[in-house]
N, C-alpha and C positions, 0 to 999 in steps of 0.2 A: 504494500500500500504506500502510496507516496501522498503524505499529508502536508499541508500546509501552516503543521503548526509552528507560532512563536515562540520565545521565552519573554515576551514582556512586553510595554507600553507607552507612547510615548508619555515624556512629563512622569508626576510621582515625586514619591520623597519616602529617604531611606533613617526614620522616627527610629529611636530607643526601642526596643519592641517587649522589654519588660517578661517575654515569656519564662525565662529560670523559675516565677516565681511557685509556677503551678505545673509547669511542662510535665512535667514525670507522676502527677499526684494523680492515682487511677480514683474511677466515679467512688462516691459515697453518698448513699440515699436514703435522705432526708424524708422525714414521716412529720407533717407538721402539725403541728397544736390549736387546739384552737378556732378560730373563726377563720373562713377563710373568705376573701374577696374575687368575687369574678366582675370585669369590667364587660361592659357588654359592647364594649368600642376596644377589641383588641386583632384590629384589622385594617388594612385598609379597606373604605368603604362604607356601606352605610353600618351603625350600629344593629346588633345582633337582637330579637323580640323575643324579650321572657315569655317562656312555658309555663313559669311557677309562679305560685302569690306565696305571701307573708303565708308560715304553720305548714306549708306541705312538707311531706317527706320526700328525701330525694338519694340516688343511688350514684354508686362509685360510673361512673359510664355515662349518665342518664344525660342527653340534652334538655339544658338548663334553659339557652335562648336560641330561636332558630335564626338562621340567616335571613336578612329582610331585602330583598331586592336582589338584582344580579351579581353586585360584587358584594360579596357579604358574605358570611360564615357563622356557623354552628356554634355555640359556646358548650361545653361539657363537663360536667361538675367531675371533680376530679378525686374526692371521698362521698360516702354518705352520710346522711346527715339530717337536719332541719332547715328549709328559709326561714332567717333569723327575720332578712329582712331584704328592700328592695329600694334603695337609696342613694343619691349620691355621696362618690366616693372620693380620694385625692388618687391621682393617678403620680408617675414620675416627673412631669412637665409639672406640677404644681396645680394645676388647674383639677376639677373634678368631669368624674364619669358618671352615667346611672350604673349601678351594679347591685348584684345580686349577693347579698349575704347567708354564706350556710355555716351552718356548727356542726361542725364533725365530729361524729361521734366514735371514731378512733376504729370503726368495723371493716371501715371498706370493701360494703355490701357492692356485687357488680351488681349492674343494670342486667336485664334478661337481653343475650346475645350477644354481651360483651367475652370475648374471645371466642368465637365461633371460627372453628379454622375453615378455610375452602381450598380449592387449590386454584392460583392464579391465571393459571393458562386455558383453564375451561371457560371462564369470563368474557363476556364482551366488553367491546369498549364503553359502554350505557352504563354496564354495568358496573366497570371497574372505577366511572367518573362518579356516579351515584355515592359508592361505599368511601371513598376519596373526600367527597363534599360531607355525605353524614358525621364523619371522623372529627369535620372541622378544621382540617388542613389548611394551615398559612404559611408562608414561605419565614421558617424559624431562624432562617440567615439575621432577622431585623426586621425586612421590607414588612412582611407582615400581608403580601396578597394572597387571596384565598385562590387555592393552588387547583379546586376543580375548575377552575376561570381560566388560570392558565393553560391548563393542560386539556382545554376545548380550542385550537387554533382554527380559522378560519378554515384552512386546509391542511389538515395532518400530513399527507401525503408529502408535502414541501418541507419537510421539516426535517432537517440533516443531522442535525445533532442535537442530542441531551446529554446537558454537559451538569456534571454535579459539581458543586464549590465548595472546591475544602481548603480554599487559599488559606481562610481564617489570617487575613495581610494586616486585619486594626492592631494594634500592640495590646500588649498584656494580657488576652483573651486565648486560652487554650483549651477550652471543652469541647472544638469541633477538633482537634491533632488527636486529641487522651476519645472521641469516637469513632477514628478513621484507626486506631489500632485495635480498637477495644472490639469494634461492631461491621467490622468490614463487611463481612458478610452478608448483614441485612442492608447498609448501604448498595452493596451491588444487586442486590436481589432484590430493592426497591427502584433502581435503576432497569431490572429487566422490565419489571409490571410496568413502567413508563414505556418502554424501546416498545412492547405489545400494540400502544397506542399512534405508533407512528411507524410503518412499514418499514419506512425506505434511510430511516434514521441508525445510526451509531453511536453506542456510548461513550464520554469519554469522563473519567475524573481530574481534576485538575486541582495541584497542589503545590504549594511552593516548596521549595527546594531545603527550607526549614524546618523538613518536616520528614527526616529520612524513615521513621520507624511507620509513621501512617503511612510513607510512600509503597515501604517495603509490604506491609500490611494488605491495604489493599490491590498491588501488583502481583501477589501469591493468591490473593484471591478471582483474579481476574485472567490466571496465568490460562484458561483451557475456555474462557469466553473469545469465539473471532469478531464481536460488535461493543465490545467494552475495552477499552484500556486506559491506561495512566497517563496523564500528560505533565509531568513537574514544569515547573515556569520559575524565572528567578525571583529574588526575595525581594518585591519594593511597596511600596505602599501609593493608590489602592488598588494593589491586582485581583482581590474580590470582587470590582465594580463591576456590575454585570455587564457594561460596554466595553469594560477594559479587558474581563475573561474571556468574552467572542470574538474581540481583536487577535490576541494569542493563541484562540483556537482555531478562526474561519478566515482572519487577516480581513472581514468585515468590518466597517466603523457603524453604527447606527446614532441617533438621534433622537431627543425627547418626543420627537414626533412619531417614531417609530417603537413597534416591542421587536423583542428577541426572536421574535418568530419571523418579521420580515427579514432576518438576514436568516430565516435555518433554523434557527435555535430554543431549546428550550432550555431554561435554567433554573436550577434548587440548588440549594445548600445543602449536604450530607443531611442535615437533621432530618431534613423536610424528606428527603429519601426513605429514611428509616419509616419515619410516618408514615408515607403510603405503604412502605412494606408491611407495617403491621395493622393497618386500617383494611387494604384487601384481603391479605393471605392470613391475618389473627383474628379479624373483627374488633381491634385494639383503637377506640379513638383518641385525640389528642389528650390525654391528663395528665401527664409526667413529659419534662424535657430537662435536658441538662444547662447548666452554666460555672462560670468562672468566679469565684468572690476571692478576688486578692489586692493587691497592693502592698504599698511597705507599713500599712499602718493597721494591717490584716494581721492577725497571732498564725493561722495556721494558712497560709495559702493553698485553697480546694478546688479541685471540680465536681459537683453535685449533679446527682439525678433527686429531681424536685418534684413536688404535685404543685401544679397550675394554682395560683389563688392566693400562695404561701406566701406572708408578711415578708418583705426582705430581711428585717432584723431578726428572723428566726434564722436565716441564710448565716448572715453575718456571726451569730451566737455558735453556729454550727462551726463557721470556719475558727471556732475559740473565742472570736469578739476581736476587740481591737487591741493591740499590743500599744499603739499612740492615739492620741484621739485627735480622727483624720482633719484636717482642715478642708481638705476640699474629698466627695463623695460623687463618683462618675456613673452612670446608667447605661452601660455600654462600654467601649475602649472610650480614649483620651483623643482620639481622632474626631467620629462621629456619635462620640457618646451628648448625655443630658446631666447637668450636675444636679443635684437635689439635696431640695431642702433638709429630708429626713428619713428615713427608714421605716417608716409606719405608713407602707404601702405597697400593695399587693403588686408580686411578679403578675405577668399576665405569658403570652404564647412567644411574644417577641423581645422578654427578658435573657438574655443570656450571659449576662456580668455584671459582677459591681464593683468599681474599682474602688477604694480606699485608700487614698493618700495622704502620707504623713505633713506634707508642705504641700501649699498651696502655687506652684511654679509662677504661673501666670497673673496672681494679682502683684506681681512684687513689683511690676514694670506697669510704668505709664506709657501707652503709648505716644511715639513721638510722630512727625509729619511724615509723609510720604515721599521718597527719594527718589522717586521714581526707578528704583536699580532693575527693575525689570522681573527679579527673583520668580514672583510670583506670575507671570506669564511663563517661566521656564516649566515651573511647577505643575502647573494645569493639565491634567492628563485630559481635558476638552478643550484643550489652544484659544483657552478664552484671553483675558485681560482684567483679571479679576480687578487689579486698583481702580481701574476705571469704572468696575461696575460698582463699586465700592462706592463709591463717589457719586456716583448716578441713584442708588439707596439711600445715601444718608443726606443727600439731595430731594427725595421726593421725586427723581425723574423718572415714571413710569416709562415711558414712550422710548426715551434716550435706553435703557436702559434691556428695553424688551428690543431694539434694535440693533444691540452691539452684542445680542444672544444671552442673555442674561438667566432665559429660562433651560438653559443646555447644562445651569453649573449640577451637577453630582451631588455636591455639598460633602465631598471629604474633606475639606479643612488643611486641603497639603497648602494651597496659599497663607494662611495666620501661620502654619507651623514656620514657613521658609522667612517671612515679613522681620527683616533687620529690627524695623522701627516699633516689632510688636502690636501692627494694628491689628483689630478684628475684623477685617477683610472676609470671612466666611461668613461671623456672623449677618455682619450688612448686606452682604451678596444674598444670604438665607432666606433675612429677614424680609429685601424688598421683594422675593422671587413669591412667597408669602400673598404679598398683597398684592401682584400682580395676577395671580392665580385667581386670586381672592374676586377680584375685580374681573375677573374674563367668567368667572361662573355667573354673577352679579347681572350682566349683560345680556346673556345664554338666557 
């Protein structure tokens, strides 16, 4: 076979990647206490429509709120329990959600047909999209789209690759590395259930190069598949971007106006892999996913397999608590993470890290003017101009702004990382792309 694949991308930035802290720490699964919280917005798309009121009983498996509209998704209560309650809640952004409150009563009663085995390959595709969407599948990379949306493309038949992402390129996050050795085998075997849905497709995993033990892992598993293979790629950051992993695969560029599928492609994160393998072939839907809880201000730096709902400072408690008392507390990596206020709030499906850190880097610098040195144009793995757009946001220039491509930026944050003068160049670019969005549905 003579493929076209790269090792990389243009633009990027080569961040402290912080993994020692957790690299080697195999899962530890966490039972949690308590009340647990389900958001009913833990998706992209419209929020999710409670099944339950205040008093009912409810079951380990049971869908709690169904998907409301086309991009939408399943919620699934992840112990059994009681509805405490049905209220709004604080989410990680600071802001509240409506959600679903249950008290777990420590049984973890399944739902009737939660783990019904079938075998894969007797399924249609209706069918395999159907148990996919019930499960409540969202792409547990972060992005958070519901993944039977995805994996309906206009025309299967065009669809070249299903590429799975196990870059894991953010710094400090390593519970997608510690699942490509641990679980290889249900990532590739949820890679097949996908390859079923699109003929004329091949699979490929892709991994960075920082990653020899997952690489090895799943290339012994992959060694006797002729439509699956590995494709390691070098270490830069963000080579998980889904535009930047189909450059390195297809040597395709796509654009925000465009999905993955107009160049070929379909794209999951390993997690999300594992999910559909265990939603078709176990009858298993989403309640338990793994993450990261480290930093230097973490006592034991872990990777946990979690139930969905779980407080994060049950997380934190688990990883020993805090050895320093963090200044700054991240919601993802230090890249494209969210800092927060507090820990008295529930993970939800696109939880997979908390960082804790001892010093807070970034407040200690004021930023100063812009030097125009250019850095952050080198940076831009979308050949934007970020200072420019920068300045067109904290301007108020919608128009200026949406005309110099402003809606293309990714939002990985390699421009603030590279910025001499310390501006917040991602933020401003984020914030105005926000209300530009804001403003074009507003219209519609």
């Amino acid at each position: 076979k003579s493929h076209m694949y790269k090792k990389t991308f243009h633009g990027g930035v080569h961040p402290y990647d912080g993994k020692e802290f957790a690299r080697d720490i195999p899962f530890q699964t966490w039972l949690p206490k308590g009340d647990l919280v389900f958001h009913l917005n833990q998706h992209i798309g419209k929020p999710a429509k409670p099944l339950v009121q205040k008093g009912d009983s409810v079951l380990a498996g049971q869908i709690i709120a169904e998907a409301d509209g086309f991009v939408s998704a399943n919620i699934i209560s992840s112990v059994s329990g009681t509805v405490k309650a049905i209220e709004k809640r604080e989410n990680v952004l600071g802001t509240t959600d409506l959600s679903i409150v249950v008290t777990n009563d420590g049984q973890y009663t399944l739902a009737e047909g939660v783990g019904a085995e079938v075998d894969p390959a007797t399924l249609t595709t209706q069918e395999i999209l159907a148990k996919v969407k019930a499960a409540g599948i969202v792409g547990l990379g972060g992005a958070g789209f519901p993944t039977h949306v995805k994996l309906a493309p206009k025309d299967p038949a065009a669809i070249k690759y299903v590429i799975a992402n196990g870059a894991e390129c953010e710094p400090y996050i390593t519970c997608d590395d510690q699942l490509m050795r641990t679980y290889a085998d249900e990532i590739v075997a949820g890679l097949k259930i996908m390859l079923q849905l699109f003929p004329n497709a091949e699979g490929v995993v892709l991994i960075e190069e920082n990653k020899p033990e997952a690489i090895a892992a799943v290339q012994k598993v992959c060694a006797n598949e002729n439509k699956i293979h590995v494709h390691p790629v070098h270490v830069k950051y963000p080579q998980g971007g889904e535009r930047q992993l189909i450059y390195a695969v297809t040597g395709r560029a796509i654009n925000s106006k465009m999905l993955p599928a107009d160049a070929g492609c379909i794209v999951d994160n390993v997690e999300t892999m594992i999910a559909v393998y265990n939603a078709v072939k176990n009858g298993i839907p989403v309640m338990k996913r793994v993450a990261t809880i480290t930093g230097d201000a973490i006592a034991n730096p872990s990777n946990f397999l979690y139930s969905m709902g779980t407080p994060y400072e049950q997380l934190v408690e688990a990883a020993g608590g805090f050895k320093v008392q963090p200044e700054k507390i991240i919601s993802g990596g230090p890249m494209m993470g969210f800092a927060m206020f507090g820990l008295d709030v529930p993970t939800t499906k696109t939880s997979s890290s908390l960082l804790c850190l001892g010093k807070d880097a970034v407040a200690e610098f004021e930023p100063l003017a812009c030097i125009n040195c250019g850095r952050c144009v080198e940076a831009c793995p979308e050949n934007l101009i970020p200072s420019r757009l920068a300045k067109f946001g904290n301007n108020g220039l919608m128009a200026e702004f949406e005309k110099w491509h402003g809606l293309e930026c990714i939002e990985c944050g390699s421009c603030s990382y590279v910025c001499p003068s310390r501006r917040q160049v991602a933020q401003s670019v984020k914030t105005m792309k926000k209300l530009v969005l804001a403003e074009k549905r507003k219209q519609k």
